[in-house]
C-alpha positions, 0 to 999 in steps of 0.5 A, spaced: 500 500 500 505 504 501 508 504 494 501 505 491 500 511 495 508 514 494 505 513 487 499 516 487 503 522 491 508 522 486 503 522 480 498 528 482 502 532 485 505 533 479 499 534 476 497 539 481 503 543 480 503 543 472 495 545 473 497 551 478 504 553 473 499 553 467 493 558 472 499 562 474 501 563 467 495 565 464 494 570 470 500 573 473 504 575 467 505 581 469 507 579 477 514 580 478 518 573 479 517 575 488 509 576 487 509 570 482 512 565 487 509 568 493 503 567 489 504 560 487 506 558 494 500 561 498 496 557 493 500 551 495 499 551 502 492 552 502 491 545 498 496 542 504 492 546 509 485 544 507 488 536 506 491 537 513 483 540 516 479 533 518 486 531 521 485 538 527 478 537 527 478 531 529 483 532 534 490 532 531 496 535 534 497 541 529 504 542 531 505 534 529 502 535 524 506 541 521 513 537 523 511 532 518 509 537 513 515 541 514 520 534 514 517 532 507 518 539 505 525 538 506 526 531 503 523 533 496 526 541 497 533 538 497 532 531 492 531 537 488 537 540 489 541 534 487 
């Protein structure tokens, strides 16, 4: 199950993000780079934190929650600096 969930992880956020690149394109061209990346990340973490929601309502522990979220951040920032 773990391989089939890491793919679907995989295959969908790539989706999600070439979705959210093409939207930016067609409707912040004329942002500088800053507004535009800020743009996308706000994007982006409103996704995560619409993701993460059941798991506070239903009694997670935020800090928990935002720990695992900044270490898989980490992970695919410096897989992607190699």
């Amino acid at each position: 199950m773990q391989d089939q969930a890491m793919a679907f992880s995989n295959r969908t956020g790539n989706e999600l993000f070439r979705l959210l690149a093409q939207r930016a394109r067609e409707e912040l061209s004329e942002q500088s780079g800053f507004d535009w990346n800020t743009a996308m990340l706000g994007a982006a973490l409103i996704a995560v934190a619409e993701v993460m929601r059941e798991s506070v309502k239903q009694g997670g522990n935020l800090d928990k929650l935002i720990a695992f979220a900044t270490r898989w951040l980490r992970v695919f920032l410096e897989q992607g600096a190699e």
